[in-house]
C-alpha positions, 0 to 999 in steps of 0.5 A: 526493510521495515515490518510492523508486529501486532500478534504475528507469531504465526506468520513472522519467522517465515516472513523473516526467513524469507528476507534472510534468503534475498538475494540483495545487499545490503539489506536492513531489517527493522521490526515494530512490534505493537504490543503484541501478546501471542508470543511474538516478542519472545519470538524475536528475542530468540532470533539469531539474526542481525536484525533491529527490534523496536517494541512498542508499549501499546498498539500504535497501529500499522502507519504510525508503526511503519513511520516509526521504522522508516524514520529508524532505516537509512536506506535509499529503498525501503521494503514496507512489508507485512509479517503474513508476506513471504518473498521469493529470493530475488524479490528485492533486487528484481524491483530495485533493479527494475525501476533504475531507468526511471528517477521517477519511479517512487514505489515499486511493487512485484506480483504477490501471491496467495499463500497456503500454510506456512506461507507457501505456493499453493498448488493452483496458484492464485493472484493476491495483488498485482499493484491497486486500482481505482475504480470511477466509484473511488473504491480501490482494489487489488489488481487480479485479486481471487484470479488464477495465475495464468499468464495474466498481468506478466508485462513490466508497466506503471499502475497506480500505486502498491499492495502495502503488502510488499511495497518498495518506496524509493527514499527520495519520494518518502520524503518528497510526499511525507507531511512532516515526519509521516509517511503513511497517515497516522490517522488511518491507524490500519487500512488504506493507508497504502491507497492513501500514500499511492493517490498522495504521491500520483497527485506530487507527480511520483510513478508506481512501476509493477515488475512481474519477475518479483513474486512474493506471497501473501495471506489476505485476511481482509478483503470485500469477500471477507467484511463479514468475518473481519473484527469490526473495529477493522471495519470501522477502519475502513470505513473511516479511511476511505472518507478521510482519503477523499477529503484528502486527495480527491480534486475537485475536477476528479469528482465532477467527472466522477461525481454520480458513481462517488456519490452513489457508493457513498450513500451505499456505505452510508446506509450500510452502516445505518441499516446492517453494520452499525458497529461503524457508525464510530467511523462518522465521529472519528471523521469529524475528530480527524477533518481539522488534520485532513484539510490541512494536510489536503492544503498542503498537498494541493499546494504542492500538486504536479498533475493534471486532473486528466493524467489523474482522470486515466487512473480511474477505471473499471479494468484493473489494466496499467499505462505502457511505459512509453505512455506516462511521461507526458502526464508529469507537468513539472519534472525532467523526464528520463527517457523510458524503454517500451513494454515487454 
């Protein structure tokens, strides 16, 4: 279980008591504390618990961190969760135990909650993520994100990848879609960089399986709702990300199907930036610095690539639904497939 620090005193002995509590084991914990300043670290030394601190000397950002901890683990499943996430007991062992009829299952992701103080169930519980969604538009959401809890999103299925609130990558698929030694993008520095490992691994053939059963929780402090109270260098972020996972990922028959809904939300972001948020005008500068790395590692990906644009086409939807598990398997080009067992 890997876990990147930044400020996190609020939130992090809860998340930890939290981890402490699984009810699977072995069970490896490893923090990455970037340089935080609010008393996280004094925290840490306090802890009693069999845990591995790495302490950073400045703020490497939450991807280049969350490299830096999956490189230290040696597990065959790792566990990338945020310091604001708190798990139910058998949150760890429902998703390992959920992926084992499938050898392709990469990542695995449980349904996340909103969390009240002290990261607890809220008395009318909410959904925070039940796995993410592309939409024709090339923007990405949590599924069932501000919806009540009510039965909704309770059946075992594949969607397109996991909140990197809680997500469970199998060791096998990090290495199989790491350019290098990164996993996630060290370029992304925060933000998308879950949506960016996700479209990576869709692209090389992996599959993302959401087990209900799994229930952890989280407090979102960014989100569309929330743009106007987020740091603006978090918007930045944001900004610059969702350009660099394009140049990226994006094939060119996915955007021919898609080009008009793309293209449009990209001028909305554009002029957004000009007219009414320009302290992420940056975002421009720091696309192009990135772009000579983005197309190089767009190149290796697509040399590598297992998919057709048509399986990828399926997961660009206005509906937040996922794929039955008895409907993916012919959308692998290149693998041996495992038999997989029906919906629940």
């Amino acid at each position: 279980m890997t876990i990147v620090a930044h400020n996190s005193r609020r939130y992090l002995e809860a998340c930890l008591r939290s981890v402490h509590q699984q009810t699977h084991r072995p069970l490896e914990v490893i923090v990455v504390d970037n340089a935080s300043t609010d008393g996280t670290r004094q925290l840490l030394e306090k802890l009693t618990s069999p845990i591995r601190v790495i302490l950073n000397d400045c703020n490497l950002g939450f991807a280049a961190a969350q490299n830096q901890a999956i490189r230290a683990s040696q597990s065959d499943w790792v566990l990338a969760l945020n310091p604001d996430a708190a798990l139910e007991p058998g949150f760890v062992q429902q998703l390992v135990e959920g992926c084992r009829f499938d050898s392709k299952v990469g990542t695995v992701c449980g349904l996340l909650l909103s969390s009240g103080p002290g990261l607890k169930p809220l008395d009318s519980p909410m959904i925070d993520s039940a796995g993410i969604y592309f939409t024709p538009s090339m923007r990405h959401f949590d599924r069932g994100w501000c919806e009540p809890d009510d039965g909704r999103f309770r059946k075992m299925e594949y969607v397109f990848g996991a909140s990197g609130a809680a997500a469970l990558y199998r060791r096998e698929m990090i290495a199989d879609v790491s350019d290098g030694d990164n996993f996630f993008d060290p370029d992304f520095f925060t933000y998308r960089e879950d949506a960016d490992v996700a479209w990576r691994a869709q692209l090389l053939g992996w599959r993302c399986l959401y087990v209900p059963e799994a229930v952890g929780y989280h407090v979102r402090s960014v989100g569309p709702r929330h743009r106007s109270s987020v740091p603006a260098v978090l918007n930045m972020h944001s900004v610059k990300n969702r350009f660099l996972m394009r140049i990226k990922n994006a094939t060119s028959g996915l955007y021919r199907q898609f080009w008009l809904p793309a293209t449009a939300r990209d001028l909305l972001v554009l002029g957004g930036c000009l007219l009414w948020e320009q302290k992420s005008l940056p975002a421009l500068w720091r696309i192009a610095m990135c772009l000579p790395r983005a197309i190089g590692q767009r190149r290796r990906i697509m040399l590598r690539r297992r998919v057709s644009d048509e399986s990828l086409a399926q997961w660009f939807s206005t509906e937040p639904s996922g794929l039955p598990l008895s409907d993916v398997a012919p959308a692998v080009q290149s693998f041996d497939l495992v038999p997989s067992r029906q919906t629940r």
